[in-house]
N, C-alpha and C positions, 0 to 999 in steps of 0.2 A: 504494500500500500504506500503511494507516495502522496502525501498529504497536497504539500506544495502542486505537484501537478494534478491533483484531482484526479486520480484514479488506484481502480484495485484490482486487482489480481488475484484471481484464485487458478488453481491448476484442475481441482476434479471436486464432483458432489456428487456423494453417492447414499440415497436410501432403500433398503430392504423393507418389502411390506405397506407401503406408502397406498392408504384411501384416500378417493380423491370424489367429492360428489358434486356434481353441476344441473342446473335446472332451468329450465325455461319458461318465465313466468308469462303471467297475463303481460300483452301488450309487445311479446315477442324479444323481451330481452334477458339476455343470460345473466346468472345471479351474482356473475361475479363481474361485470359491468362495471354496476354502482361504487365499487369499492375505491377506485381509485381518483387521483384529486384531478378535478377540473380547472384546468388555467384560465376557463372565464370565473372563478369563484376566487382568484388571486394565483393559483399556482404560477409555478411557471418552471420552463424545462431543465432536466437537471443536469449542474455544470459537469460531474461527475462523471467521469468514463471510467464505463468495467470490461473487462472479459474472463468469461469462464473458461477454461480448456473444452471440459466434459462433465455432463448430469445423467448420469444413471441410475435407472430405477429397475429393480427387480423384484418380482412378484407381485407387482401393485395391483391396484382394482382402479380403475374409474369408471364411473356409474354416472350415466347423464338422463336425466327424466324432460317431459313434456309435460309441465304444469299449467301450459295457456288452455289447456280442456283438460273435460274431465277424465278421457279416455284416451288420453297423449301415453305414445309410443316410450318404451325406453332402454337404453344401451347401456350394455354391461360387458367392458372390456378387462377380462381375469383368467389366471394371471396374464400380467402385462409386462412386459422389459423394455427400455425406451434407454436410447441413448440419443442424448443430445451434444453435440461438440460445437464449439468455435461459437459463444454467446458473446456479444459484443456491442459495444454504440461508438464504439470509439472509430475514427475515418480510414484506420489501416485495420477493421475488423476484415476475418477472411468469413466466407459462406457459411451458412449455418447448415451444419447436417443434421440430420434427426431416422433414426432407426428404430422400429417399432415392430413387434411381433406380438400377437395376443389372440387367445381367444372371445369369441364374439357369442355374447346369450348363452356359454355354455354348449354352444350347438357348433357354430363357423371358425373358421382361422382367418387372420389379416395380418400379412405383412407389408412394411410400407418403406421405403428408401428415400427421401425426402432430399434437396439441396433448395435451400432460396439464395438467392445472392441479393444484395445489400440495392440495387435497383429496381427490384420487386418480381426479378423473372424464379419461376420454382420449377422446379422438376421432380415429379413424384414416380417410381417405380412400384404398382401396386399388384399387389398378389392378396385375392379372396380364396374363399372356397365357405361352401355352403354358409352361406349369410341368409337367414329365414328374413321372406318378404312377407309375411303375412302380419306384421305390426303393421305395414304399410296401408292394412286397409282402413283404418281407421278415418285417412284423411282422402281415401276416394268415394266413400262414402255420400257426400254431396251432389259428386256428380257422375256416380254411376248407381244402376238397378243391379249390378253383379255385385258376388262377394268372394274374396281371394281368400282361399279356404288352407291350402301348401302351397307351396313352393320356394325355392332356394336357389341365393345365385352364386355362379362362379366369375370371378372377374380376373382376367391379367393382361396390363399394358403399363404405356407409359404416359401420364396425364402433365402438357406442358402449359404454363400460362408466361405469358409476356405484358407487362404492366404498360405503361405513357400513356399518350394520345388517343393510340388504338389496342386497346386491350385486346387478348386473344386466348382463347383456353384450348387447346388440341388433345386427343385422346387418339390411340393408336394402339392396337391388342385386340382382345379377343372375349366373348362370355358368352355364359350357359344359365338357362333355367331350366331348373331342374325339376322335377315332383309337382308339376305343375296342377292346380284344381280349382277349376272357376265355376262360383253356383250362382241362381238366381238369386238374389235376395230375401226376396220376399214367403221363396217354400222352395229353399234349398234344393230346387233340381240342378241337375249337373249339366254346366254347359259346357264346359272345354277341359283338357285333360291330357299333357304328356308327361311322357318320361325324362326327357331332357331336349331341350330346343337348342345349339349349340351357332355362334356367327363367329364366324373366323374374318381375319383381316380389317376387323372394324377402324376407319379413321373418321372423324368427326373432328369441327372445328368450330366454334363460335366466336364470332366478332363483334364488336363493339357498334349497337346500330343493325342490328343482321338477326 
C-alpha cells in the first residue's frame, strides 16, 4: 500500500464456502443496487487505485430469486468455483479474466471463460448442458395459451460484444433442447414433444438500432 500514491495492492483473495444471495425486487432492480453511494447525493469518484492479482472462490452457492412477482423464477448456482484475476481501476490495469464452473438447480452444468478489456469489449466462452427451461414459463404465460411442461438446454459457443457508438453482441456455437413437452394450458393436452432438437453452426449478431 503506498499511501502517498493512493493505491493498494493485494496479490490473491481466497474464500472456501462463500453464500452469496441476490434478488430482484419490485420495480426490476437488484438488491444490491441500492447499497452503494450516489455522487448526485455528494459522493464523488474514488482517488484511490487498487489491483487484485486473483479472487477465488470455492464451493460457494449463489442463489438469485425473482421477487418483482409472486411466482418469479430462481437460480441456484452450487457448488461454485470462480476465479477472478487482474481486478483493477488503475490506467495500466490488464483485462479482467473471470472463470466459473458450477452446477445449475442441482440438475445442469455451466462453464464460462470470460475476458472484458478495460474499453468495454468481452468475450465469453460458454459451455451448458442440461439447464431446465421450464422456470421459464412463468413469464410466457401472458402471452401464450401453451405451457412448457420439460425441457433442457445445451449450449456451447462463443458470445462476443463490442461497446462505443455501435454496440454489437455476436454469438457463434451450437445448442440443443432436449426432453422437450408442450401442453395446452388450459387441460393439459399435449401439443409438441421431442427428444432433442439439436442447430449446429449457429451465428447470430445484434446491432445497435437493428
Amino acid at each position: 500500500m503506498d499511501l502517498r500514491k493512493q493505491r493498494a495492492e493485494i496479490d490473491a483473495i481466497e474464500a472456501d464456502k462463500a453464500q452469496v444471495a441476490g434478488w430482484i425486487a419490485a420495480g426490476g432492480a437488484l438488491n444490491y443496487s441500492g447499497y452503494g453511494k450516489d455522487e448526485k447525493d455528494g459522493g464523488a469518484p474514488p482517488a484511490w487505485h487498487y489491483r487484485i492479482g486473483r479472487v477465488g472462490l470455492t464451493e460457494a452457492q449463489l442463489r438469485l430469486q425473482d421477487r418483482s412477482r409472486a411466482d418469479g423464477a430462481s437460480l441456484t448456482l452450487a457448488p461454485l468455483s470462480l476465479t477472478l484475476e487482474a481486478l483493477g481501476n488503475g490506467a495500466d490495469a490488464a483485462p479482467l479474466k473471470l472463470a466459473l464452473e458450477s452446477a445449475v438447480n442441482g440438475q445442469g452444468q455451466l462453464q464460462l471463460g470470460v475476458t472484458a478489456g478495460k474499453s468495454g469489449e468481452v468475450a465469453a466462452d460458454i459451455k451448458a448442458q442440461r439447464i431446465d427451461l421450464t422456470p421459464l414459463d412463468v413469464y410466457l404465460q401472458p402471452f401464450t395459451k401453451v405451457k412448457l411442461t420439460e425441457g433442457n438446454l445445451d449450449l456451447a459457443g462463443r458470445l462476443d460484444y463490442r461497446g462505443g457508438d455501435a454496440p454489437q453482441v455476436r454469438f457463434e456455437g451450437e445448442a440443443a433442447v432436449n426432453d422437450l413437452a408442450v401442453e395446452r394450458r388450459d387441460d393439459n393436452t399435449d401439443l409438441l414433444r421431442w427428444q432433442r432438437l439439436h442447430l449446429k453452426g449457429v451465428s447470430s449478431a445484434i446491432r445497435k438500432g437493428r
